[in-house]
MARNUVEX-414129 format. One record per residue (C-alpha): residue number from 1; chain; y, z, x. Coordinates in nm, 2 decimals, decimal comma. Layout:
<rec i="NUM" ch="A" Y="Y" Z="Z" X="X"/>
...
//
This chain:
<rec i="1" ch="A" Y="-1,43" Z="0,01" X="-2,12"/>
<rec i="2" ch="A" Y="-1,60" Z="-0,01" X="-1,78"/>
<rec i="3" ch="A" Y="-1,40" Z="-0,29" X="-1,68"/>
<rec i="4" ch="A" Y="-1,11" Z="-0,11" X="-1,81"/>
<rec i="5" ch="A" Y="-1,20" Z="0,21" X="-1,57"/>
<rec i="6" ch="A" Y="-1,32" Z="-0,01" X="-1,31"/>
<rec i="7" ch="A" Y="-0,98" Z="-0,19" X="-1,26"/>
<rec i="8" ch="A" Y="-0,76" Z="0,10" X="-1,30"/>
<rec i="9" ch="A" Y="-0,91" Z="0,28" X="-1,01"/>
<rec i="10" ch="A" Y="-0,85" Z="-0,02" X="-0,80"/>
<rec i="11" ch="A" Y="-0,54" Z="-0,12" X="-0,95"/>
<rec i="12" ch="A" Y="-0,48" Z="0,20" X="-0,84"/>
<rec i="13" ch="A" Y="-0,43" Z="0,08" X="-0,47"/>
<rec i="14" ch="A" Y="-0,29" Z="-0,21" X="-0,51"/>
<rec i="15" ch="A" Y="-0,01" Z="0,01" X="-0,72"/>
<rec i="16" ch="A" Y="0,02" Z="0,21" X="-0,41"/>
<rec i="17" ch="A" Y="0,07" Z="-0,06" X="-0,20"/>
<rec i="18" ch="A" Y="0,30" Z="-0,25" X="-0,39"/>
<rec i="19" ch="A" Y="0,53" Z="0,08" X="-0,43"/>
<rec i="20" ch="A" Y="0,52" Z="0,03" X="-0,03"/>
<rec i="21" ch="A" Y="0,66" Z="-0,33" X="-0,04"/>
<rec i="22" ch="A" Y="0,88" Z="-0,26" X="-0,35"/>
<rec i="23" ch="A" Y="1,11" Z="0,02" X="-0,18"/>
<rec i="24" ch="A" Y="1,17" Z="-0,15" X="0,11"/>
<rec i="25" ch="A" Y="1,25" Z="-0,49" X="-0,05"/>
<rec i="26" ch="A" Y="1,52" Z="-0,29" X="-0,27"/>
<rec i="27" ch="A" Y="1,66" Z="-0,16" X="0,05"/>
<rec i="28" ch="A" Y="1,64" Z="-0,43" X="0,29"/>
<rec i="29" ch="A" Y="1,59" Z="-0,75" X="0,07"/>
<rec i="30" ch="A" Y="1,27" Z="-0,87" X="0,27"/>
<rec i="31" ch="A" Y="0,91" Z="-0,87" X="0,22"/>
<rec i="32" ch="A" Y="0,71" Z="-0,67" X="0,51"/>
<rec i="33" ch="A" Y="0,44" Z="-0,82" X="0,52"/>
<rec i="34" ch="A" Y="0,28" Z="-0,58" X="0,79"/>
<rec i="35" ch="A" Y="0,22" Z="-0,34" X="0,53"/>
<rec i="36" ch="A" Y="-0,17" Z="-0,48" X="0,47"/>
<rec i="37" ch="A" Y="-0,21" Z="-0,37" X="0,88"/>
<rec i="38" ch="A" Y="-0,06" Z="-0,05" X="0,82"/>
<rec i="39" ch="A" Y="-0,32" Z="-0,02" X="0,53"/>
<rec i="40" ch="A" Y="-0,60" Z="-0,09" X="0,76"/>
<rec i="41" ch="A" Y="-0,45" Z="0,16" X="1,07"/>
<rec i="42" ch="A" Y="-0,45" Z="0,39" X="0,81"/>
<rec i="43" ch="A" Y="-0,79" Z="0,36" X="0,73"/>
<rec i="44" ch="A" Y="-0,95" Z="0,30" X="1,05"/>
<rec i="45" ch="A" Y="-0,68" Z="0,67" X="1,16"/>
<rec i="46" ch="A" Y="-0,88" Z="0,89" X="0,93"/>
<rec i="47" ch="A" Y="-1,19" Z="0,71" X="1,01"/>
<rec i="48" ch="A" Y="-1,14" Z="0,83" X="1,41"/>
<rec i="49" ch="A" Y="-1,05" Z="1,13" X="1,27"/>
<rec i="50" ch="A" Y="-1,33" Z="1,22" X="1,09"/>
<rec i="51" ch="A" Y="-1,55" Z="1,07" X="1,32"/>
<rec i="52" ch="A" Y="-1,38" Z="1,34" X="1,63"/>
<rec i="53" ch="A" Y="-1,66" Z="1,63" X="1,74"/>
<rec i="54" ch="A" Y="-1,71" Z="1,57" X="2,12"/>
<rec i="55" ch="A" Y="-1,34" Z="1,62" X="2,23"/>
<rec i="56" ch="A" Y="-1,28" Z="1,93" X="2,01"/>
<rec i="57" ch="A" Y="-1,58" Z="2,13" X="2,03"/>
<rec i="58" ch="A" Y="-1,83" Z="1,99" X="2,27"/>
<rec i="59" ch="A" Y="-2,10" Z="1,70" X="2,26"/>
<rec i="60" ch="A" Y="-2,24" Z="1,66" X="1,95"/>
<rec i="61" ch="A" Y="-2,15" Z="1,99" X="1,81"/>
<rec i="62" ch="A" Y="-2,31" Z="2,02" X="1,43"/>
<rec i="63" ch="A" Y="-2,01" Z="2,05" X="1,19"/>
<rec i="64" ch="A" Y="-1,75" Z="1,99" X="1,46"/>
<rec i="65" ch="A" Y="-1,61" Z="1,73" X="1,27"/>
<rec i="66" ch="A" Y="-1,26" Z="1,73" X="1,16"/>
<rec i="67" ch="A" Y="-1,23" Z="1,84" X="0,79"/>
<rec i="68" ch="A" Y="-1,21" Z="1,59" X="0,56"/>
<rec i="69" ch="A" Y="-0,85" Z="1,69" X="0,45"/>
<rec i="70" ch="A" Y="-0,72" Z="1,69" X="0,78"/>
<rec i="71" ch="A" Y="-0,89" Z="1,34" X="0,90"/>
<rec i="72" ch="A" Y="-0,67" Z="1,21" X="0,58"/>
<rec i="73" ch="A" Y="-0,35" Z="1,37" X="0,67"/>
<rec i="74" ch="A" Y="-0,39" Z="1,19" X="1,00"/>
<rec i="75" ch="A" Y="-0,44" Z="0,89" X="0,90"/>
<rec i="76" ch="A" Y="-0,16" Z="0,90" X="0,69"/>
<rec i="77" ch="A" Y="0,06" Z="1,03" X="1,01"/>
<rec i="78" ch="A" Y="-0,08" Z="0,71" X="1,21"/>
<rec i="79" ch="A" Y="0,02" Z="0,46" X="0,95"/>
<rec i="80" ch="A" Y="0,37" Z="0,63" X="0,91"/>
<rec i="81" ch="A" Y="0,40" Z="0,63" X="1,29"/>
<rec i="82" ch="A" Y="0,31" Z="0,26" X="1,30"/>
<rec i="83" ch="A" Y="0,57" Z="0,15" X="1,07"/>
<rec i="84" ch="A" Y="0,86" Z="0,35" X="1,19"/>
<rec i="85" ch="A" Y="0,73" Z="0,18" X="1,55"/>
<rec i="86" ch="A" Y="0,76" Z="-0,16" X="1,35"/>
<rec i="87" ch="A" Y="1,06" Z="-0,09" X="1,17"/>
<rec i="88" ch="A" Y="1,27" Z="0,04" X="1,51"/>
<rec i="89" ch="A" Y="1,11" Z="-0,26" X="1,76"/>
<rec i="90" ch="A" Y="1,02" Z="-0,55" X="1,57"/>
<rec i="91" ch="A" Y="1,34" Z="-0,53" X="1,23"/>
<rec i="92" ch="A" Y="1,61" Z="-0,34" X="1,34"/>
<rec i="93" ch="A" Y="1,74" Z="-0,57" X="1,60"/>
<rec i="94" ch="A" Y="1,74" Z="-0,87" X="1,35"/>
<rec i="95" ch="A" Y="1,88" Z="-0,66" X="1,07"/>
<rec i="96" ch="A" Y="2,21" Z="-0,87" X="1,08"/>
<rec i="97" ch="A" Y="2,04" Z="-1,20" X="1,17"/>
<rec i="98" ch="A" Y="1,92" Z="-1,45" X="0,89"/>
<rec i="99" ch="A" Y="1,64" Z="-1,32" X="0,62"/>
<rec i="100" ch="A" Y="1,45" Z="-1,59" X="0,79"/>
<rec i="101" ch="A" Y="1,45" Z="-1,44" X="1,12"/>
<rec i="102" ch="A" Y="1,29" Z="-1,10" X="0,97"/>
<rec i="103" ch="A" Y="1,01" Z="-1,29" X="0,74"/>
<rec i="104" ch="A" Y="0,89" Z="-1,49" X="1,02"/>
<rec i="105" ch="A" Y="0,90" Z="-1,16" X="1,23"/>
<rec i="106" ch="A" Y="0,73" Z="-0,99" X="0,96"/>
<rec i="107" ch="A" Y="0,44" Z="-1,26" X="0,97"/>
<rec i="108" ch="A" Y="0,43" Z="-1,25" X="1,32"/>
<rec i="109" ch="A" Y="0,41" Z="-0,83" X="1,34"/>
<rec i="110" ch="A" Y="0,13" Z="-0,86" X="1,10"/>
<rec i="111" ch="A" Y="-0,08" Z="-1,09" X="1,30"/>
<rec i="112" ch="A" Y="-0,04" Z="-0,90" X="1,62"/>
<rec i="113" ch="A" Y="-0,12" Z="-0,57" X="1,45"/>
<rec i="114" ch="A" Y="-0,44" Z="-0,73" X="1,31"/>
<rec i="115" ch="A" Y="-0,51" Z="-0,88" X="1,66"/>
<rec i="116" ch="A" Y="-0,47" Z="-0,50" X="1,79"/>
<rec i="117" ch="A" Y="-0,71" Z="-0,38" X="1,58"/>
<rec i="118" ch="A" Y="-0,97" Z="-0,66" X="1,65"/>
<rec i="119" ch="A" Y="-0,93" Z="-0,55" X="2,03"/>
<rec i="120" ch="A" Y="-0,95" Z="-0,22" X="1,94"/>
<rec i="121" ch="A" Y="-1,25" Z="-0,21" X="1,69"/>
<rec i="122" ch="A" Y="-1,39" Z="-0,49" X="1,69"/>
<rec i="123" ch="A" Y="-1,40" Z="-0,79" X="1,43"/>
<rec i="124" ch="A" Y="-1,68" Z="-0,65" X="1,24"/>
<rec i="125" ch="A" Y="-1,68" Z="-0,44" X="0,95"/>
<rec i="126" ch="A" Y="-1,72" Z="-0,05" X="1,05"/>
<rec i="127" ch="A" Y="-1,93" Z="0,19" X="0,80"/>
<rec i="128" ch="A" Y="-1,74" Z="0,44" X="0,61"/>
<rec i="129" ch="A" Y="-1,91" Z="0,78" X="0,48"/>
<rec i="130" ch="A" Y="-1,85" Z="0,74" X="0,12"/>
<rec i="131" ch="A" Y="-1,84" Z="1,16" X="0,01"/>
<rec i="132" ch="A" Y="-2,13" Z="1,23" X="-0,23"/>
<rec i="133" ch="A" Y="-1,94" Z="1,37" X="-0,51"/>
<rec i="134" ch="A" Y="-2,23" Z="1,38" X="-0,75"/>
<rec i="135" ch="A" Y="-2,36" Z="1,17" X="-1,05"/>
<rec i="136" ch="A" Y="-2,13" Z="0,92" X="-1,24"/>
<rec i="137" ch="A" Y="-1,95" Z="1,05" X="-1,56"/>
<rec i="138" ch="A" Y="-2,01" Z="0,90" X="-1,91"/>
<rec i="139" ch="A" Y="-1,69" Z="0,82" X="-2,05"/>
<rec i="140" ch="A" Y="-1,64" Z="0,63" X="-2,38"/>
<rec i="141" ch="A" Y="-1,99" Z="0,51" X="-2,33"/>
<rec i="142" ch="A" Y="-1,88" Z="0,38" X="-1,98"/>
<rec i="143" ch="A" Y="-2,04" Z="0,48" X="-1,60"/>
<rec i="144" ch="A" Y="-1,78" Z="0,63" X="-1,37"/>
<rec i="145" ch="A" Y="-1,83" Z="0,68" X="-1,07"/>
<rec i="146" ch="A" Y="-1,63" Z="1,01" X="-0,94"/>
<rec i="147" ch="A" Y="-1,47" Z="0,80" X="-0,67"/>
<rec i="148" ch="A" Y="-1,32" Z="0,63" X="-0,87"/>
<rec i="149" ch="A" Y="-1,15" Z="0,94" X="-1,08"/>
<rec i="150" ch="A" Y="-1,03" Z="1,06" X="-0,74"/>
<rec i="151" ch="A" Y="-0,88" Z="0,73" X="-0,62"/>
<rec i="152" ch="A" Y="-0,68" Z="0,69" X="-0,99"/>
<rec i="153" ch="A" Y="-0,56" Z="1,05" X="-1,00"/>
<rec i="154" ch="A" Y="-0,43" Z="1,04" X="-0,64"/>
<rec i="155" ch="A" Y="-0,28" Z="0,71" X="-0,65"/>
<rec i="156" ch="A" Y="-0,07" Z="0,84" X="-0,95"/>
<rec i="157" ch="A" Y="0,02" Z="1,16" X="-0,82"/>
<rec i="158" ch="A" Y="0,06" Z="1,00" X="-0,45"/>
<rec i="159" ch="A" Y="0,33" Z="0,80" X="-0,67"/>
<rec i="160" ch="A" Y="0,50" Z="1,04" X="-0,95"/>
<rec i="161" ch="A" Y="0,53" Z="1,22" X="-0,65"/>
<rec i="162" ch="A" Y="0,73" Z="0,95" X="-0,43"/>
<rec i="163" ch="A" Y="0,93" Z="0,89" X="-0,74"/>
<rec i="164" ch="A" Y="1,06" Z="1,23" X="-0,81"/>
<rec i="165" ch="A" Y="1,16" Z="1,26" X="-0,41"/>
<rec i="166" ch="A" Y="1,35" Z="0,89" X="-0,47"/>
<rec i="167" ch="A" Y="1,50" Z="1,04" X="-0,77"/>
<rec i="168" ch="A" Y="1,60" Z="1,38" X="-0,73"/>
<rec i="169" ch="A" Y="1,62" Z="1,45" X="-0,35"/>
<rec i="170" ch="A" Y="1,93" Z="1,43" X="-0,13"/>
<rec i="171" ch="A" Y="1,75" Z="1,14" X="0,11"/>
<rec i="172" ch="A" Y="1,63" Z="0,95" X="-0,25"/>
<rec i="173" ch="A" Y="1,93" Z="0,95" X="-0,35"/>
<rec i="174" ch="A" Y="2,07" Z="0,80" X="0,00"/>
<rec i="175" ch="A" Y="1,81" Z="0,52" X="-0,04"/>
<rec i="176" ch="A" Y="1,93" Z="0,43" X="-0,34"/>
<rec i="177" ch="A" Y="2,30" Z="0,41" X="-0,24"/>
<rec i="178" ch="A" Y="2,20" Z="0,22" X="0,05"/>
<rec i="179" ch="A" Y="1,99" Z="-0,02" X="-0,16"/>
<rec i="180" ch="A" Y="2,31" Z="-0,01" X="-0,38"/>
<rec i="181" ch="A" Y="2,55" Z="-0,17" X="-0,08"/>
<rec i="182" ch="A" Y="2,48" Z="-0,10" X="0,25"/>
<rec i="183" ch="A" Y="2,86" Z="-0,10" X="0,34"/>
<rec i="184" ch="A" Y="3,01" Z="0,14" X="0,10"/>
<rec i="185" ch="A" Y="2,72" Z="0,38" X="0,16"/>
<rec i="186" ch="A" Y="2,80" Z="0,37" X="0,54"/>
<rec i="187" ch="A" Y="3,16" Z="0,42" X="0,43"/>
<rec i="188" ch="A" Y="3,08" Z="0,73" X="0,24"/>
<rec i="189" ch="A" Y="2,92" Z="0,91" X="0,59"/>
<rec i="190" ch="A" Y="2,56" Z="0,84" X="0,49"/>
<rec i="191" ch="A" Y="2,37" Z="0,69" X="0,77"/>
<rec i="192" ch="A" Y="2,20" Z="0,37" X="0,71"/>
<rec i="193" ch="A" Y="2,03" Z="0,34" X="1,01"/>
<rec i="194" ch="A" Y="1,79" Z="0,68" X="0,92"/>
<rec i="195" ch="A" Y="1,75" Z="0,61" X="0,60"/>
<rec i="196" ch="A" Y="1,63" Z="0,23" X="0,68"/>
<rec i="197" ch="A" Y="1,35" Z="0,41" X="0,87"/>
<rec i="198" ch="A" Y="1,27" Z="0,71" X="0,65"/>
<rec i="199" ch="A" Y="1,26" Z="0,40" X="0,40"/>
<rec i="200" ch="A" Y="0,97" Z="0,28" X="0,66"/>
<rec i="201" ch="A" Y="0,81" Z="0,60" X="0,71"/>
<rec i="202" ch="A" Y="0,76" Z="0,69" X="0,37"/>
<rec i="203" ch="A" Y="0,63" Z="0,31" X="0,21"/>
<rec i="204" ch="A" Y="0,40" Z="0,31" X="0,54"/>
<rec i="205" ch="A" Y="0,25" Z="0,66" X="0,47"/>
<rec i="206" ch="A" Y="0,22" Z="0,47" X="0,06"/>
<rec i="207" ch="A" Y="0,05" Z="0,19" X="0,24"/>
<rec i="208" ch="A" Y="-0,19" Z="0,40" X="0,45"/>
<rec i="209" ch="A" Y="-0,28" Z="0,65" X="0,15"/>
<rec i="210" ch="A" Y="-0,41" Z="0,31" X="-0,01"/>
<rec i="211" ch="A" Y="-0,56" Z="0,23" X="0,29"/>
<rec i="212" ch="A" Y="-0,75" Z="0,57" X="0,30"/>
<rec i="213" ch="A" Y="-0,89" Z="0,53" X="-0,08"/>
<rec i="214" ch="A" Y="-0,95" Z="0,18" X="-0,04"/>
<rec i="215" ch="A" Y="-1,24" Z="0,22" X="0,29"/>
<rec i="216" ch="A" Y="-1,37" Z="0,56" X="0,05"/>
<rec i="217" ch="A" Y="-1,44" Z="0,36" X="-0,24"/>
<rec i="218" ch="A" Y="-1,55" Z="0,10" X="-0,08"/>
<rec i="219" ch="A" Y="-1,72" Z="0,22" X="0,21"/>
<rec i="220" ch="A" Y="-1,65" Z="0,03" X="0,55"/>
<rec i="221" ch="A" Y="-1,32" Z="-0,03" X="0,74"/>
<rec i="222" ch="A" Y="-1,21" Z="-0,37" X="0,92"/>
<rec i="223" ch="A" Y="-0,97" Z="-0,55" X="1,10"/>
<rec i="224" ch="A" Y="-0,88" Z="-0,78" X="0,88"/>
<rec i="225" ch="A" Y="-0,92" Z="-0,56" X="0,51"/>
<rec i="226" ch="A" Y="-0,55" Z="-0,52" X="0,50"/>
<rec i="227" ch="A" Y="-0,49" Z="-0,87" X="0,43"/>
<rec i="228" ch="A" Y="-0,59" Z="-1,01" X="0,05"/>
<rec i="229" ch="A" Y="-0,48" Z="-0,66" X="-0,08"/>
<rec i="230" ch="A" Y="-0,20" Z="-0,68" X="0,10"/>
<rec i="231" ch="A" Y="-0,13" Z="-1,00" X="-0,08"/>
<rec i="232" ch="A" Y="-0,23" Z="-0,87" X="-0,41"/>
<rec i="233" ch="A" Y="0,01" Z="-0,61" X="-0,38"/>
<rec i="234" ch="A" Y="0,29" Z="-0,83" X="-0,34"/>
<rec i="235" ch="A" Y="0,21" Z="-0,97" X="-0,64"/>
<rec i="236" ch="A" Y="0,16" Z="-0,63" X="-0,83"/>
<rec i="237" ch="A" Y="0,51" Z="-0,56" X="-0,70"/>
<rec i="238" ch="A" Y="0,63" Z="-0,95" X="-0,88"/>
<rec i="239" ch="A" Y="0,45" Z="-0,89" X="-1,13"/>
<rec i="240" ch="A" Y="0,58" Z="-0,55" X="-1,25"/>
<rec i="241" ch="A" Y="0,92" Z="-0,62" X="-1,10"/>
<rec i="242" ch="A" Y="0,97" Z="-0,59" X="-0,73"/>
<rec i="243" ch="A" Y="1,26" Z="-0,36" X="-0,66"/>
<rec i="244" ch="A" Y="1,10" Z="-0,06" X="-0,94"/>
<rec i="245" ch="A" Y="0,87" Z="0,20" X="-0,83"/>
<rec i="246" ch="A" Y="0,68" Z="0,22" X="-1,19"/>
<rec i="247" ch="A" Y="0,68" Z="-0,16" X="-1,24"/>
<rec i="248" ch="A" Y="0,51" Z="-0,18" X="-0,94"/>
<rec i="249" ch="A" Y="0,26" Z="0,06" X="-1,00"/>
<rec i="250" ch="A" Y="0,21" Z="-0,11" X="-1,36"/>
<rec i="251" ch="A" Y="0,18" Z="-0,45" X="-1,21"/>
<rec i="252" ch="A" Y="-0,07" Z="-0,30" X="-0,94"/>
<rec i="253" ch="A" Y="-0,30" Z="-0,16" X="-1,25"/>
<rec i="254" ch="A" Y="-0,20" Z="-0,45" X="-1,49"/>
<rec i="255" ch="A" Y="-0,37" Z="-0,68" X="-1,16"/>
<rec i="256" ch="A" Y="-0,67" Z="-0,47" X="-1,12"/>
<rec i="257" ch="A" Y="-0,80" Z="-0,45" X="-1,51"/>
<rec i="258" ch="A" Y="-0,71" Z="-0,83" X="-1,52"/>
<rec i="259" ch="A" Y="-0,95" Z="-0,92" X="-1,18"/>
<rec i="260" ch="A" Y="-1,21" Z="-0,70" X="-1,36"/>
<rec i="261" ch="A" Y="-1,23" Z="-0,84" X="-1,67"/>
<rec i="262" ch="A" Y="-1,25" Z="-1,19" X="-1,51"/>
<rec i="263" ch="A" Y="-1,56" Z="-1,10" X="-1,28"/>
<rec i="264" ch="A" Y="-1,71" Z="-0,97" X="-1,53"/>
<rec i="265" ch="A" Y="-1,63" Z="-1,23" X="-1,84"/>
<rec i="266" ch="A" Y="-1,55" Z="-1,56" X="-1,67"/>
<rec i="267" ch="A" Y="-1,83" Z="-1,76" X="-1,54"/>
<rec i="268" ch="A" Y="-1,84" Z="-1,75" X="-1,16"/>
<rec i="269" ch="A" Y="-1,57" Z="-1,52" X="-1,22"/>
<rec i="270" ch="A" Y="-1,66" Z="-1,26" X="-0,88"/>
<rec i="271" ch="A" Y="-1,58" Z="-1,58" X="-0,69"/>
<rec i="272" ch="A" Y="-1,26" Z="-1,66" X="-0,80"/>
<rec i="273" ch="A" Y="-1,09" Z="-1,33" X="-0,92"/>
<rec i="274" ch="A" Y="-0,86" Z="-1,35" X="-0,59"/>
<rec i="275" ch="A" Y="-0,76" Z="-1,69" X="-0,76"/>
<rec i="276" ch="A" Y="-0,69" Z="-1,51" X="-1,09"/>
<rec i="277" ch="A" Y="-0,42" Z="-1,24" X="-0,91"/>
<rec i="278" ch="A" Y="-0,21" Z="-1,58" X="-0,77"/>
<rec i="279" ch="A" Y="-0,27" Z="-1,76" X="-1,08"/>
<rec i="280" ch="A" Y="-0,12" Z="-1,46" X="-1,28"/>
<rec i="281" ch="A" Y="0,15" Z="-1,46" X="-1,01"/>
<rec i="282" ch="A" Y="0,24" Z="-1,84" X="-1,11"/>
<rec i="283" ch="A" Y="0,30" Z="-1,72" X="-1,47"/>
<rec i="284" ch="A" Y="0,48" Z="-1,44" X="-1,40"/>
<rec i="285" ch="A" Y="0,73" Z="-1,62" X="-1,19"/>
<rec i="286" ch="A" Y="0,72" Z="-1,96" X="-1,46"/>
<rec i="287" ch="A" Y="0,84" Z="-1,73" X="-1,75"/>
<rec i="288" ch="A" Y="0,98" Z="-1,38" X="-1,66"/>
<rec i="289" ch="A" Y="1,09" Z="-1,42" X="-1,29"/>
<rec i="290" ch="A" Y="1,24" Z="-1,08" X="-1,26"/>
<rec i="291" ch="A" Y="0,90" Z="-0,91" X="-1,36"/>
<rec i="292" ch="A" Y="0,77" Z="-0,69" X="-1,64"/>
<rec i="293" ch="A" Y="0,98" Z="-0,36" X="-1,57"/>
<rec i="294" ch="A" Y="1,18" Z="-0,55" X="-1,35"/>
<rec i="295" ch="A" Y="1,60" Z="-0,68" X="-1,39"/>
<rec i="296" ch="A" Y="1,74" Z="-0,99" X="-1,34"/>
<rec i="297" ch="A" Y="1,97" Z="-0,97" X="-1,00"/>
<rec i="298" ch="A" Y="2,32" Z="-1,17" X="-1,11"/>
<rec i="299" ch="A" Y="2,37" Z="-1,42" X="-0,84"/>
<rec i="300" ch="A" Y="2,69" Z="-1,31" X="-0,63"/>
<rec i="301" ch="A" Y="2,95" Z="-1,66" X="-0,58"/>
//
């Protein structure tokens, strides 16, 4: 059971996260890999935020600090920002060119964004105030720790809630035209273009939500943190069937019980659970390629 709690609440993230990479993949058919740098601006933008006294009320000021809600909602603004900036400069001028063109632009964006941040904060990792929320729970005989309730509940009503605006609102129901066919939803007056970028606006503020939780629960903020989750997302998003919000968010928890299980149960298992998320990636792929929730795409002649 404490393996069991343990993984959801990180699964948690990398469900958020692999929401991120599965809508725009059903809308634009490519893998963004910036979205682990978008995790970490978000985290290092609430970070700032929280940390900001001087230039609001004076040097040093005691409990001048941003609230904590507001230091969150800004971090989620910067990571949205940055990937609308990403999708309008780096993808939309190659969004006719070869899928090539955009994955290696993709790979490229997300090692100048992590270059950025080294400049900007330094290579080392940065202490995050973890909020004392009090002693753990006992739950079915297991030790939670509070954090970890907080991070589950949000990351499932950060995504019920993006899933009821793709399904029931007049832009959700745009993105899904548009990740229909592109050409008949331009033909019926909707405009691709905006939703391409709300598309980008709303997985980045996904990606930076998980960013937030991630540097809470686990207390420090870096450069480089965006990467291996970023990685484990996308195979959250394989695994549960990249294209669908819930099988991603199933394949993110289904990946964070299974890396839990194996620190705690394989020998030498905290050293290779990063092996464990590829090597369930390899399965996946070997004998149900569209995913668990996932459907098989019918190759067009």
């Amino acid at each position: 059971m404490q393996e069991i709690i343990n993984g959801l609440a990180v699964g948690g993230i990398y469900g958020l996260l692999a929401v991120a990479f599965s809508v725009v993949y059903g809308v634009l058919g490519m893998v963004n890999f910036a979205f682990g740098e978008i995790f970490m601006f978000g985290a290092f933008g609430g970070l700032v935020a929280s940390q900001t006294n001087s230039v609001i009320a004076g040097n040093n000021v005691e409990g001048a600090a941003l609230p904590a809600w507001l230091a969150i909602f800004i971090g989620v603004i910067v990571g949205s920002v940055v990937g609308w900036l990403i999708e309008r400069i780096a993808y939309r001028p190659l969004r006719n060119a070869p899928i090539l063109s955009m994955l290696i632009t993709a790979i490229a964006v997300s090692m100048l964004l992590r270059a950025v941040a080294t400049f900007l904060f330094g290579a080392a990792q940065v202490p995050v105030e973890r909020p004392d929320l009090g002693d753990p729970l006992i739950i079915l005989g297991a030790r939670v720790q509070r954090i970890d309730v907080v991070v589950l509940t949000v990351a499932v009503l950060v995504t019920l809630a993006f899933w009821a605006v793709i399904r029931f609102t007049p832009i959700g129901r745009a993105i899904r035209a548009t990740a229909e066919d592109k050409d008949a939803a331009r033909l019926m007056g909707i405009g691709v273009d905006r939703v391409i970028s709300t598309t980008f606006i709303l997985g980045s503020a996904m990606a930076a939500i998980a960013g937030l939780l991630y540097s809470q629960r686990y207390g420090f903020a870096a450069a480089t943190m965006g990467f291996l989750p970023g990685l484990k997302a996308l195979v959250a998003a394989v695994l549960g069937g990249i294209g669908s919000i819930p099988g991603a968010f199933v394949g993110g928890l289904v990946l964070g019980i299974s890396e839990e299980f194996a620190a705690a149960y394989v020998p030498q298992g905290s050293a290779y659970r990063d092996v464990i998320a590829f090597g369930i990636l390899v399965i996946i792929l070997w004998l149900r390629p569209q995913g668990l929730l996932g459907r098989r795409e019918v190759q067009k002649v």
